[in-house]
Structure formats: C-alpha cells, structure tokens
N, C-alpha and C positions, 0 to 999 in steps of 0.2 A: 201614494195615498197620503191625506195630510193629517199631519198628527193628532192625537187627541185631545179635544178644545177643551180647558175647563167647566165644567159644570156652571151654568151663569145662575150662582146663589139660589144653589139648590132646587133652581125652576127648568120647566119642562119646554122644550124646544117648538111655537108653534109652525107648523108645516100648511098653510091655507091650498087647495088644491092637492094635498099628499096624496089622494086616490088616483092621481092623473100620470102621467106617464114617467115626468121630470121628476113629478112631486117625489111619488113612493121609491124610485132609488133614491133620494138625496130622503125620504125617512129613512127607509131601510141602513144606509151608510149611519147615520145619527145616531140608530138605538144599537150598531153592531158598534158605536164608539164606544157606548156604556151608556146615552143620554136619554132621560127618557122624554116621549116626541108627543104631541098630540095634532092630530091630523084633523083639520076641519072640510069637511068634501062636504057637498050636497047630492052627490052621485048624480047628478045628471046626465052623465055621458054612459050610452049602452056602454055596458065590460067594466065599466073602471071600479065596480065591488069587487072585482075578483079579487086585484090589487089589493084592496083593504083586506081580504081576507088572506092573502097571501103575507101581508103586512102581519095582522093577528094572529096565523097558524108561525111563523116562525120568529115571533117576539113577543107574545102574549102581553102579561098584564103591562111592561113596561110602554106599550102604547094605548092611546088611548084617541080614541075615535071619537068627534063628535060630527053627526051627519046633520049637517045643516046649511041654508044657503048667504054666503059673504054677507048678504044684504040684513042679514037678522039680527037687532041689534043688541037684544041678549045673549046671540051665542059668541059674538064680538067681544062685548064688555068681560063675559065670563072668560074665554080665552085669551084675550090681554091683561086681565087681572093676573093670569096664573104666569103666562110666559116671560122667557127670561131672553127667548132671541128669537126672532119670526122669519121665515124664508114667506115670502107672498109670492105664491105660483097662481094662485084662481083667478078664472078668469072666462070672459067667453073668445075664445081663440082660432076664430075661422072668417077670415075676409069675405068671404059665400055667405056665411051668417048675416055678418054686420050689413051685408047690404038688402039683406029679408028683411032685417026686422032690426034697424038702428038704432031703434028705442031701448030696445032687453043690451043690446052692444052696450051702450050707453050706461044702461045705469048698472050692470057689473063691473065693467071695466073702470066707470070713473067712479060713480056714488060707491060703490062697493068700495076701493080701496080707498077713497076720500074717510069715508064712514071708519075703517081701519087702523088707518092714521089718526081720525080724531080719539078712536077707542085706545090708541096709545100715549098719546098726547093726555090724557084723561086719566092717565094709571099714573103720570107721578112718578114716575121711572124713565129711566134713560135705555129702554128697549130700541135694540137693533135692527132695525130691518135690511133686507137684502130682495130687492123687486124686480121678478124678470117683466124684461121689455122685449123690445122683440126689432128688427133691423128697418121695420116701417115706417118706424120714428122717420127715416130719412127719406122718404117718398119712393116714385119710381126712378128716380135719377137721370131724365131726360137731358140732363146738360153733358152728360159724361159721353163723350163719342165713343163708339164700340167698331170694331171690326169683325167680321167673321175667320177665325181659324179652322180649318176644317170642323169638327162639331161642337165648336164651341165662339160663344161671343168675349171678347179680351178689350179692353180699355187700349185706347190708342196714346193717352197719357201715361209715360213711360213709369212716373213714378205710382202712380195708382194701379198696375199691371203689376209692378213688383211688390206691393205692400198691403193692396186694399182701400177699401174706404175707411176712415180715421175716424174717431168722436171730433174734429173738428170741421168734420162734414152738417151745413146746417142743419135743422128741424124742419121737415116739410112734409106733413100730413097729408096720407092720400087715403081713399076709404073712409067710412065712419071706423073702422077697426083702425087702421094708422092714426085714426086722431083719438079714439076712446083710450088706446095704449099709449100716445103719445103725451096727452093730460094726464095721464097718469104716472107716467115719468117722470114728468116734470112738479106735478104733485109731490109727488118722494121725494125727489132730492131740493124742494122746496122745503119742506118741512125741515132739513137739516138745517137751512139758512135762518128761516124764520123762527123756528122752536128747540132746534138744538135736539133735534131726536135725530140720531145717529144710523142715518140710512145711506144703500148705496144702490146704483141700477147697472146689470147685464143686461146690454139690449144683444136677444138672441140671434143667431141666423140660424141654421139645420141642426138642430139638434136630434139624434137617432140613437136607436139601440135598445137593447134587451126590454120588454116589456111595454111596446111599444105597438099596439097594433094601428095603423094609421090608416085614413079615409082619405078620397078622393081631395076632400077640403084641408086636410090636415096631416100633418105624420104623412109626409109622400114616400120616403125611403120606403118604410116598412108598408107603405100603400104597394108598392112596386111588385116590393118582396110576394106578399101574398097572393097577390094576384097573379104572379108569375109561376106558383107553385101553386093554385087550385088552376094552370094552365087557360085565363082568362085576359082578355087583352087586356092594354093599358089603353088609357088618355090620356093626352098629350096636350095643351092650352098653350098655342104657340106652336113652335116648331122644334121646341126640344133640345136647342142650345142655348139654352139660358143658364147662366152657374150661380152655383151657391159652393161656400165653403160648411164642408159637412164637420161637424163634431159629435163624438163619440158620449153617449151621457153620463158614463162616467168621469170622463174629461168634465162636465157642464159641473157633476158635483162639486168636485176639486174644487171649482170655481167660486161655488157658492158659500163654500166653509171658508175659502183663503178670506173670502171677500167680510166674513163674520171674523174668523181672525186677526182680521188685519183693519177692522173697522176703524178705530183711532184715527188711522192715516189716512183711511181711504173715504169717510163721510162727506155726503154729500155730492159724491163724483159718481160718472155713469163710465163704463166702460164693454166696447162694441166684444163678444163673444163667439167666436166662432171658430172652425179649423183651420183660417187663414190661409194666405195662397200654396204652401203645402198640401192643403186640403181642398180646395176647389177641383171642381167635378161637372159637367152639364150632364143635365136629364140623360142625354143619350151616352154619355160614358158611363152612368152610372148603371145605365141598361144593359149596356155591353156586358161591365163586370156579373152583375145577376144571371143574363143567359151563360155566361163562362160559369158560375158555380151551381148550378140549376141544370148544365147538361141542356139546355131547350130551346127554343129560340120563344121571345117575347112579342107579341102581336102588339103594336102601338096604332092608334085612332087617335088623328090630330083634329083639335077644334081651335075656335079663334082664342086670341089673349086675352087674360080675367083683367078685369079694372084692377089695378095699383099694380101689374105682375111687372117684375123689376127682370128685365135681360141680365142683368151682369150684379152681382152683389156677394162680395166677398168680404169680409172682416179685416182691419187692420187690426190686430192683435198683439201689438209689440208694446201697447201703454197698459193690457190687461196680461200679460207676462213679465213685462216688470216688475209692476206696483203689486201683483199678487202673489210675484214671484212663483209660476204656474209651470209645469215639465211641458214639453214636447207633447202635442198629443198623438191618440193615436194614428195612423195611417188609413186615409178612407178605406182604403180598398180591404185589409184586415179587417176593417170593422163592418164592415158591409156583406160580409162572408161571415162572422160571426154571428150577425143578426139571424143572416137565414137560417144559419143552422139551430139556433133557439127557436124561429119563428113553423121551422119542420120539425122540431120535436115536440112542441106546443100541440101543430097539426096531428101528428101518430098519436100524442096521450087524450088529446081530446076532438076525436074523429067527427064527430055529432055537433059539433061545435059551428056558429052561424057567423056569418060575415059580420052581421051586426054587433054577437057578440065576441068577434073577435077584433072591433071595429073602434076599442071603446077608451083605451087607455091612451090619448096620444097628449093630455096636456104635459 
C-alpha cells in the first residue's frame, strides 16, 4: 500500500465516478489515508448508491457526496474550485452502449471531461489529474498474428508473447466508445502540453474485484462470478479464447496514487495498466478456475464476436512499474477466488437482492 500523500493545501481530494466500482475503492483507500474526498457520481448506474452509502456509513462527514452528472457545469466549477487533486473515473463505459446511442457516448466521455479540464484550467491552480482510459485506445489489433494454444490465443511475435502490448503501440479507434475514450485521452495529456496542468492517463485492461458487480456489457469477471453462483449460464461472444491480463483493484489503486505521487515526473504521459503477462488469462480459463471454486460446473452459450472485441490484449507493464515504481500484483487466480467469496457473502446477507441491483457497480 502506498504511503500517505500529503494533504494537497488543505483541499479535498475529487474522485469524479467515486460511486462506480474503481471509483469507491480508490475513495475509500483516500479518506482511510486521512484525506478527505468528495465524490461526484450522478448515480446512473442500477446499485452504484449502495456504494455511496457504503462510502458514507464508514467515513461519514469526511466525505462528501455531490450527486450530479459530469456534464453540469456548476457542480464542475464548484468541485474544481475546492479540489486539490482529481482521479476522473466517470464516464459512460460500455462498447454495447456507445453503439445504441453514440450521441450520450459522445458527450460524457468527450464534452464531459473536455468541460473538466476547462473547469481546471479555470481555477488558477496547478490541479492534478489522473484519467482512466481504457486499452481501446489501441483498437482490435488486426495486424498482430495470433495462434491458437489450446484455450487460449498467444501472439506469434516472440517479443509481444513475452511482454504485451506497449504505449508505443499506435492510437487506433475502433467503436464510438474507443474513440469517445480515446479523445479523451488524448485531451488530458494534451492539456499538460498546452496549459501546463499536470495530468497523467492509465489506459485500463481488466480491472476486477471486491465491489464489483458486473453485467453482461461491463465487469465480465464478476459478471461470470455471479452468474455462476445464481447457477445461470454464461455467454460467450466469440469463442472464448480471447485473453485479457486481469488486475486486481486494488492493484489499479496503487496505481492511481503512485501516478498522483509521482506527478512531477510522470505529467503528461499515459501508461498501459493491467496484470501483464503474469496475469493473462482467456474467458475459458478463467471459467475453469470459477467452476473449481464454485464446486459446479458452468453452462456457457456462445454467440458471434461484438464490434471492436480484441482476441489477444495484454498490458506491457514494465514502463507503468518502473516510472510508478508499483509491487508485483496480485495473482489472478487468488484474486478471482477472493472476489467470489465477497461476491457469496454479498448473495447470503442480501438474499432479496435483484440482478439488476446487484448489477450496478462496475465503473
């Protein structure tokens, strides 16, 4: 855990998305440092109060909630006036979405943090931000040749098989979601260049773990999870060897403080996050492990591949362990075994409890 950051001149930490999955542990770790946080959520997403309330019931007045949506330009103004260091997690965060209704994609993902940025830019202060992105930035990766290994797809370029994909892999927008995230990336550590506001971007790959309930669109680990234990099949989009390097979100915290700690050095720069090849996993191994802790065996239903769905995408991780100087994370297979056992105590204390709203936390 990384140490206690000082106080940034007596101001309150803003957490944009703090009701969402990422957001409320990386509050939660904030005001357990001593800081105090203020969360802007618009609750949008079924379940993600609970969170807030969960946030409330064990830090009381040192948090401070304002329910409102990114795009509102008095809860903006007023929240950049106060803060002293910003995490931007909000966001609209589902590739299924963005292709419903590219419009709403559109103007959260870009106006909204465009709009953010100007509201710090606007304050007269050299406020930090730290902006998740997400591994889409880099498209589906069509040029990268894959082989199949038993259930899983592996790059057949020896050095990308042992390292991952790098931040020197271009920018290639697939989705309106890959390009609303990806303008917006490029937005942030723009703004370092042009205005000297002192920002940095983790573009994410799997990020999982405690408080996490995840949907078919979003939060697939803990989509697995639950589904596997209300004994309910899964789907499958593709065939089911496609990998991702999974990280643990506590692990992601780490990440996000080093990256506020370490701001000085690291402004301006984006770096890829994830559990790196360590931690790569496909669909179907990570099914395996869930019927091994679950006792059960798992019903999977395969349908065709979604637009932008990337076979092979792993993290190079070795320039965001350096420069953030970041531990070992955890090991997927412990943390996937971890989840479920939160995610079955969650189920025993709240019996009554609806998919939907257990459906709700996965920014």
């Amino acid at each position: 855990m990384a140490a206690p950051l000082p106080m940034p001149q007596g101001r309150p930490v803003l957490v944009t998305g703090g009701a969402g999955f990422i957001g409320c542990n990386l509050a939660d770790r904030l005001l357990r440092m001593g800081h105090e946080v203020i969360v802007l959520d618009a609750l949008r997403r079924p379940g993600v109060e609970a969170n807030l309330a969960w946030l409330q019931q064990e830090h009381g007045s040192r948090l401070r909630s304002m329910v409102a949506d990114l795009r509102d330009d008095a809860a903006l103004e007023e929240a950049a006036r106060d803060a002293g260091a910003v995490f931007h997690l909000a966001a609209q965060v589902a590739v299924t979405t963005s292709l419903h209704d590219p419009r709403e994609d559109f103007d959260v993902n870009i106006r909204g943090t465009f709009m953010l940025l100007e509201a710090l830019r606007r304050s007269g202060r050299d406020v930090p931000l730290v902006f998740a992105s997400t591994n889409k930035v880099y498209g589906n990766l069509p040029d990268i040749p894959l082989a199949r290994e038993g259930d899983c797809y592996v790059p057949e370029d020896p050095a990308i098989r042992a390292a991952g994909i790098s931040e020197a892999r271009p920018l290639d927008f697939h989705t309106p979601y890959g390009c609303s995230k990806g303008a917006a990336d490029q937005y942030v550590l723009d703004y370092a260049r042009s205005f000297g506001i002192p920002t940095a971007v983790l573009r994410m790959s799997c990020i999982y773990g405690e408080r996490q309930m995840g949907t078919e669109d979003q939060g697939w680990v803990a989509h697995f999870l639950i589904r596997a234990l209300r004994g309910e099949p899964i789907t499958i989009f593709g065939d089911g060897c496609q990998v991702r390097d999974l990280l643990h979100v506590q692990d992601a915290v780490d990440a996000y403080l080093a990256c506020w700690h370490r701001i000085s050095d690291v402004a301006g720069q984006a770096f890829n996050l994830g559990g790196g090849v360590e931690n790569a996993a496909s669909l179907r191994q990570v099914i395996a492990v869930i019927e091994a802790e679950t006792g059960r065996p798992v019903r999977a239903d395969y349908s065709d591949w979604r637009a932008g769905d990337q076979r092979y995408y792993v993290s190079d991780t070795r320039l965001a362990r350096e420069r953030l100087h970041l531990d070992a994370p955890l090991p997927w297979r412990r943390g996937v075994a971890r989840l479920g056992r939160w995610l079955a105590e969650q189920r025993a204390t709240r019996p009554s409890a609806s998919v939907s709203a257990l459906a709700g936390a996965t920014r």
